[in-house]
KEKELO-287594 format. One record per residue (C-alpha): residue number from 1; x, y, z. Coordinates in pm, 1 decimal, decimal comma, padded with zeros to 6 digits, always signed. Layout:
// residues N
(atom NUM; (X; Y; Z))
...
This chain:
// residues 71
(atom 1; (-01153,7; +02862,2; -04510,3))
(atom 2; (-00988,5; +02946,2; -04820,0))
(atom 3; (-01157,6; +02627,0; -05027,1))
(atom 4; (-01503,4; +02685,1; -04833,2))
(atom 5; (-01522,8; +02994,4; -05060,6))
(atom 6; (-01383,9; +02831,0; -05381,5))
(atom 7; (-01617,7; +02617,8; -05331,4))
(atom 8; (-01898,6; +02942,4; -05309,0))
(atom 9; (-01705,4; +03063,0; -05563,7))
(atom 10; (-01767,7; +02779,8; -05807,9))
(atom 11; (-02118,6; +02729,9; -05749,9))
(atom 12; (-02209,5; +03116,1; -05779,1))
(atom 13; (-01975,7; +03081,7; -06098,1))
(atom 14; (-02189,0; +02786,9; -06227,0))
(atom 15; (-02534,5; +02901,1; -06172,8))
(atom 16; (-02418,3; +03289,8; -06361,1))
(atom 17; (-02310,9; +03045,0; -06647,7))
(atom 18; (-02640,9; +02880,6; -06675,0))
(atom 19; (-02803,5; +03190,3; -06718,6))
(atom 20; (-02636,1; +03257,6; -07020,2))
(atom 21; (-02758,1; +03017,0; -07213,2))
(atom 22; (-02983,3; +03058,6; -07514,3))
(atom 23; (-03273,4; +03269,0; -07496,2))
(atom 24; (-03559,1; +03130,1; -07348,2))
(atom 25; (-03733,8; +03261,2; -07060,2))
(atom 26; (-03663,0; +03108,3; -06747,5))
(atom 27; (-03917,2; +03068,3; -06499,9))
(atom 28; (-03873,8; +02996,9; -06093,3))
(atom 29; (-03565,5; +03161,7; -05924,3))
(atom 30; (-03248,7; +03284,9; -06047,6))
(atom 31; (-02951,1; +03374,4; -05845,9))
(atom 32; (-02721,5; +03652,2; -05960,2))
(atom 33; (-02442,2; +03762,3; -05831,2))
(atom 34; (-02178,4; +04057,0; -05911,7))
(atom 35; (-01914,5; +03907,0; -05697,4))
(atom 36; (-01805,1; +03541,9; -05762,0))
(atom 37; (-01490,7; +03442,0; -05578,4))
(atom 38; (-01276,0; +03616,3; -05340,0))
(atom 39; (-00899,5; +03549,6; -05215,4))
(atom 40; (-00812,8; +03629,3; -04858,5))
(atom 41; (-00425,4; +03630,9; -04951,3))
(atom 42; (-00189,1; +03540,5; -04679,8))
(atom 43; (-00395,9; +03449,2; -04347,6))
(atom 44; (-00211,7; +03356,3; -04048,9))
(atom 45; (-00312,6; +03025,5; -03894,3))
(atom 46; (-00565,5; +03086,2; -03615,2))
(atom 47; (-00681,0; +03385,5; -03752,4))
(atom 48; (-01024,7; +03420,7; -03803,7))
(atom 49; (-01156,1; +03586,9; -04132,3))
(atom 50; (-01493,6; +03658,2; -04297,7))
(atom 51; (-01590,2; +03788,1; -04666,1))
(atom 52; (-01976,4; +03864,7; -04777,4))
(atom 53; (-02127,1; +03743,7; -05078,9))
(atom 54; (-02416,4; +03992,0; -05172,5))
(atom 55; (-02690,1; +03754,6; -05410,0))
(atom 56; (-02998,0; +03831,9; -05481,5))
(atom 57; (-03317,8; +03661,9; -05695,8))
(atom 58; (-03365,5; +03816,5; -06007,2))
(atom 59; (-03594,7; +03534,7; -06099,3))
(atom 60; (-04006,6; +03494,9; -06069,5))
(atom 61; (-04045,4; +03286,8; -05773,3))
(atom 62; (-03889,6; +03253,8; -05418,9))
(atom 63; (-03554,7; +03150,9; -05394,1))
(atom 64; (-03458,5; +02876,8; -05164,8))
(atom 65; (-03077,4; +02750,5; -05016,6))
(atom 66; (-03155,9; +02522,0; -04776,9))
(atom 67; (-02796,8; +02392,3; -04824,8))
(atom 68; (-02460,2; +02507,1; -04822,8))
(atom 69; (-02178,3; +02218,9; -04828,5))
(atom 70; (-01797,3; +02330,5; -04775,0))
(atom 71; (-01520,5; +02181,4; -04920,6))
């Protein structure tokens, strides 16, 4: 569970670095994301656990994940 959201992490991590880039405007969706990786500490095996990640489209057109691949 713990790599499925390093995984998250690194992709939410990724597409906040790509918005930094030089200053052009950017057209079509744009994930953000105030949160980008999250450590459950110590989880006992069997134990089920759960963490949000609030994003949100602060681009110009719909945003679309239509895929989600855990590591």
């Amino acid at each position: 569970m713990k790599k499925i959201m390093v995984s998250i992490g690194f992709f939410i991590v990724l597409t906040v670095l790509a918005g930094h880039l030089p200053a052009q405007e950017v057209k079509g969706p744009k994930l953000a994301a105030a949160e980008i990786k999250f450590d459950f500490g110590k989880v006992l095996q069997g134990t089920q656990v759960s963490h949000v990640f609030e994003v949100r489209n602060i681009g110009n057109e719909p945003l679309i994940i239509d895929r989600v691949v855990p590591s």
